[in-house]
C-alpha positions in Angstrom: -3.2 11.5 34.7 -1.0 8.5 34.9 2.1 8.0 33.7 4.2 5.7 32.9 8.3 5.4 34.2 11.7 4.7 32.3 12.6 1.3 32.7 15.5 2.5 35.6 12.7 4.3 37.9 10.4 0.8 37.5 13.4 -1.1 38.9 14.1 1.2 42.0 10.3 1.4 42.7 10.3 -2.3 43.2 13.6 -2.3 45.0 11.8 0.4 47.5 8.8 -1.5 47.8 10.8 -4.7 49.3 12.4 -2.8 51.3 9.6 -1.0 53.1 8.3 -4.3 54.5 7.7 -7.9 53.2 4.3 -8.0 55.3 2.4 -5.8 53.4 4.1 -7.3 50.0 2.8 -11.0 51.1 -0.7 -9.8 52.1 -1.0 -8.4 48.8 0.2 -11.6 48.0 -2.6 -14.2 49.8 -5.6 -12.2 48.7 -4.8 -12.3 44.9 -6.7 -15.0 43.3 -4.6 -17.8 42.1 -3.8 -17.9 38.4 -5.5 -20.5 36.1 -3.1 -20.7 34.2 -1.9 -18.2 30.5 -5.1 -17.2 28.8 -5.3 -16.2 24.7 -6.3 -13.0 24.1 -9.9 -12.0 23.0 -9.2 -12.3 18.9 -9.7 -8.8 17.2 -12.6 -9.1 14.5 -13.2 -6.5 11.5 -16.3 -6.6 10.3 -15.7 -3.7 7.7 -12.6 -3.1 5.2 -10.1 -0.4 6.3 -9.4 2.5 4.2 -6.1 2.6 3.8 -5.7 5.0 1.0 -2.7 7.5 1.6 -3.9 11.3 1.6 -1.7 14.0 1.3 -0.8 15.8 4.3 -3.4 19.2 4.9 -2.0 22.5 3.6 -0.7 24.9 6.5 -3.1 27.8 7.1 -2.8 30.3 4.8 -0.9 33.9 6.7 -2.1 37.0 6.7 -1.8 38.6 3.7 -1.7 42.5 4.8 1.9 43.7 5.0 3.3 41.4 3.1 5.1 42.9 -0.7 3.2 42.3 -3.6 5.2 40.0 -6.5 4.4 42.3 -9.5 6.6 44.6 -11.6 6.8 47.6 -9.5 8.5 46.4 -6.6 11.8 44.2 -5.5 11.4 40.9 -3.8 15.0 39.7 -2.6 15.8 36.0 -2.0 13.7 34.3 -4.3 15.0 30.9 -5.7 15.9 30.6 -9.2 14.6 28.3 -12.3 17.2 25.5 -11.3 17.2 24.5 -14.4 13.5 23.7 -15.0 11.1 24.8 -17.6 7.2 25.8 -18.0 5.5 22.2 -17.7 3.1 20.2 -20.3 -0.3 20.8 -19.7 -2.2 17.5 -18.9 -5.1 18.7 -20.3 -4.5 19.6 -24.0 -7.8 21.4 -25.0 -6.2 24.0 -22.3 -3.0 24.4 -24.6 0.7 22.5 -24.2 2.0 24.5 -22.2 0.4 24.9 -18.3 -0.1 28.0 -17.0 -2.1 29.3 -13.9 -4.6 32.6 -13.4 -4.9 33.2 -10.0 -8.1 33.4 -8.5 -7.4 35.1 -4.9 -4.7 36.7 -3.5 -2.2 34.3 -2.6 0.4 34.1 -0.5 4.1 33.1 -1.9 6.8 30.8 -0.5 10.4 30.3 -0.7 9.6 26.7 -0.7 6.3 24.5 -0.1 5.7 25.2 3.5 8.8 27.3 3.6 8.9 31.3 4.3 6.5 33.7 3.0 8.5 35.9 1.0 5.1 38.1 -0.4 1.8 37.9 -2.0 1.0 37.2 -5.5 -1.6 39.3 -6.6 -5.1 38.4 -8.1 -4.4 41.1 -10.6 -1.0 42.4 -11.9 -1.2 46.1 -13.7 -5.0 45.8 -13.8 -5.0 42.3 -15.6 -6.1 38.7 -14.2 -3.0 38.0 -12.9 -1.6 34.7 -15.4 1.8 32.8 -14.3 3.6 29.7 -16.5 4.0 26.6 -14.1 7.1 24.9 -13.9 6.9 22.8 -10.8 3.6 21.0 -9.1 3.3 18.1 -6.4 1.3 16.0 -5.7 0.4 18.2 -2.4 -1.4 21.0 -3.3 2.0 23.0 -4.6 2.8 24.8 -7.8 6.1 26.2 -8.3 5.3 29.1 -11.1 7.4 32.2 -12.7 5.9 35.9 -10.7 6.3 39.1 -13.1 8.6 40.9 -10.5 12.4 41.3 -9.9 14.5 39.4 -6.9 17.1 42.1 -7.1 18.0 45.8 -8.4 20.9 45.5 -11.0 23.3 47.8 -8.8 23.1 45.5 -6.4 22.8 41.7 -7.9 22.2 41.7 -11.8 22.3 38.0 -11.5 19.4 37.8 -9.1 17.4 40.3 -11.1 14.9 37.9 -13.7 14.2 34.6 -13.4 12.8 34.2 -10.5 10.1 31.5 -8.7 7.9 31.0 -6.0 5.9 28.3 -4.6 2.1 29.2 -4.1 -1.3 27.3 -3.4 -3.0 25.1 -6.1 -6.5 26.4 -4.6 -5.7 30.0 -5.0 -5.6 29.1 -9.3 -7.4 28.0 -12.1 -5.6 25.5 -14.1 -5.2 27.2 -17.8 -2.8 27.1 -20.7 -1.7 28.2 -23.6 -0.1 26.7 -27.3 2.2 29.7 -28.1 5.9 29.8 -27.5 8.0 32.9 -28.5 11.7 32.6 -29.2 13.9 35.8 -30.0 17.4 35.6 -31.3 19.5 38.5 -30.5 22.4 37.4 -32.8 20.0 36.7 -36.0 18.0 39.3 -34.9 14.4 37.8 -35.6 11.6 36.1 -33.5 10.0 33.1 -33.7 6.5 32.9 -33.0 5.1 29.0 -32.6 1.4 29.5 -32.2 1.0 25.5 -31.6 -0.3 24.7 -35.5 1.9 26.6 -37.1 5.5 28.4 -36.9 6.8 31.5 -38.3 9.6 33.6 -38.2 10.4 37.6 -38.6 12.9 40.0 -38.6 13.2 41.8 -35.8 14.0 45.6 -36.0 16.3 46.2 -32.5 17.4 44.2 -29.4 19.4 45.5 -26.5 22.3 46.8 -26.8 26.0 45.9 -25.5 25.6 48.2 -22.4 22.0 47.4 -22.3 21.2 44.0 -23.2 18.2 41.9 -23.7 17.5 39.8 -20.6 18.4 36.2 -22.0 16.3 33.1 -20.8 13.1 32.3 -20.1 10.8 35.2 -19.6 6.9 35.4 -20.2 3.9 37.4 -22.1 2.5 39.7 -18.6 -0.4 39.9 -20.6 -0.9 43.9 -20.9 -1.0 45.5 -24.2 -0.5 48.9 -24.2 -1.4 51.5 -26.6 0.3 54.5 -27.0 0.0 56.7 -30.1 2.2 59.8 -30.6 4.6 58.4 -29.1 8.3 56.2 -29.3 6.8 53.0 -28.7 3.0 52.9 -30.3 1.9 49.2 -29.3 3.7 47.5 -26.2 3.3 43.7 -25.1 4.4 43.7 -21.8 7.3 41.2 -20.6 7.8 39.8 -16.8 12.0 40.8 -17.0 13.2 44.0 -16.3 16.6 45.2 -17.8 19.8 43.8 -15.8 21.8 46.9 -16.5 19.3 50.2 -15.3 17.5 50.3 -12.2 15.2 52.3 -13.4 15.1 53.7 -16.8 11.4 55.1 -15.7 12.1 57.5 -13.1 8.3 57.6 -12.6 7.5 54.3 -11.4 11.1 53.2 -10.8 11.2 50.2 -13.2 12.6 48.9 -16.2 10.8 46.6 -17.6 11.2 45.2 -21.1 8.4 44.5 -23.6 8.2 43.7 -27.4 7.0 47.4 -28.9 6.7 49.3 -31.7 8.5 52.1 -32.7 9.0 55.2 -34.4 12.8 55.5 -33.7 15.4 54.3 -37.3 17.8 52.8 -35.3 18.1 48.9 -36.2 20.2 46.1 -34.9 21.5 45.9 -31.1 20.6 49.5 -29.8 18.0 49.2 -27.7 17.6 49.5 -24.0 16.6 46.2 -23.5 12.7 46.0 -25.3 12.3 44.0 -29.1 11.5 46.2 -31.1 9.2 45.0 -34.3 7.3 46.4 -37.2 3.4 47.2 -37.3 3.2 43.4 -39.6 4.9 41.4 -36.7 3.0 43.3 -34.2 -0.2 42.4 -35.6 0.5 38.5 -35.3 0.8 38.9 -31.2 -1.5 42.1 -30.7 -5.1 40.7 -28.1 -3.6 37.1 -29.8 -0.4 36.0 -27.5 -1.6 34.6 -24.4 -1.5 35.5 -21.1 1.5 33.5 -19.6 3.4 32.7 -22.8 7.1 32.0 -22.3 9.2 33.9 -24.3 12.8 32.8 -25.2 15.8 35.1 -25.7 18.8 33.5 -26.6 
């Protein structure tokens, strides 16, 4: 294959080529053709219109999933980038709810950053449900930025890294859904605020975390489970994606601690908890099979 030479090597080649004998240069010389003179070029012609629309560049290929930790409640994903700030986005498409969420339709793999490192895989289901995310971020690209169910860091180690957490995943790997409920819960007034979209209402609340054992504050979301447990301390339990920034694992069993809004049989009242909301049988029936999948819930 040809190629071509800096602009330093051209010179010397010419300089060589005097050198090696003006004979040869001026035979070279008499049997070129004489020149008639500049020429203009051949004019180019299009005889269609050019597409010149701008696509967005093709998604890298997807990495293999095996081996890689799964982003759900049971296990510890360090180095996952915060919230910065941003909150679950608007849906565009209303009849879907306000607020955009995404169910994930494959396993998908999860990034520190679009087209950054694969820090795991975000499940298709998380505890036996359709796995359901709230979206905070999306470009134009392909790339959704959402909030995954699982902890960045154990609280012995960084209670700061614990809850919170995002990752980027594919667009392709989801299908676009919603929902018009937002939960707030005030630890100091002790009630919750559930805003179902068309209406607003709020409760009392019977305990929130205590001192030692706080309520994770911030944004946090509905997981989606709803667990029922008769006979014993917590009868009816929606699931949240935080885990409490204080224990590392106030269930020995499965090494978590997650916090949910529950039930409960137990008298005490006010800020004693280990972390959960606990409500009365009335306020539980307003979220029980009702609160969506991918709800964010506030604690302030």
């Amino acid at each position: 294959m040809a190629r071509s030479l800096p602009r330093g090597a051209v010179a010397i080649a010419c300089l060589v080529g005097i050198a090696g004998g003006l004979v040869g240069c001026s035979a070279a010389q008499a049997e070129a053709p004489a020149a008639s003179g500049p020429t203009s070029p051949e004019p180019v012609v299009v005889h269609a219109p050019v597409d010149a629309t701008k696509r967005p560049a093709p998604l890298p290929d997807a990495p293999d999933l095996d081996g890689l930790t799964p982003l759900d409640p049971l296990h510890v994903v360090p180095g996952l980038p915060g919230l910065d700030g941003r909150t679950q986005l608007r849906s565009d498409d209303q009849s879907l709810g306000r607020w955009r969420t995404a169910v994930l339709t494959a396993d998908t793999a999860a990034y520190d950053s679009p087209d950054g490192r694969v820090v795991g895989v975000l499940p298709l289901t998380t505890l036996g449900i359709p796995t359901t995310v709230p979206v905070v971020q999306a470009t134009p690209s392909g790339w959704l930025r959402v909030m995954p169910a699982v902890r960045g860091a154990l609280p012995s180690d960084d209670r700061a890294q614990v809850n919170g957490r995002t990752v980027w995943i594919r667009a392709t790997d989801t299908r676009t859904a919603g929902t018009d409920w937002r939960i707030v819960v005030d630890r100091k007034k002790q009630t919750i605020t559930v805003d179902e979209g068309d209406r607003t209402r709020t409760f009392p609340v019977l305990a929130t975390g205590s001192r030692a054992t706080p309520t994770p504050v911030g944004a946090q979301f509905v997981v989606g489970t709803f667990w029922d447990e008769p006979g014993t301390t917590t009868p009816r339990v929606v699931l949240l994606s935080t885990q409490s920034e204080a224990l590392d694992d106030y269930d020995k069993r499965t090494g978590t601690s997650v916090t949910a809004i529950h039930t409960t049989t137990l008298r005490g009242r006010g800020e004693v908890s280990t972390g959960c909301v606990r409500v009365s049988d009335e306020v539980m029936d307003e979220l029980w099979h009702r609160v969506p999948a991918g709800t964010v819930v506030v604690v302030r």
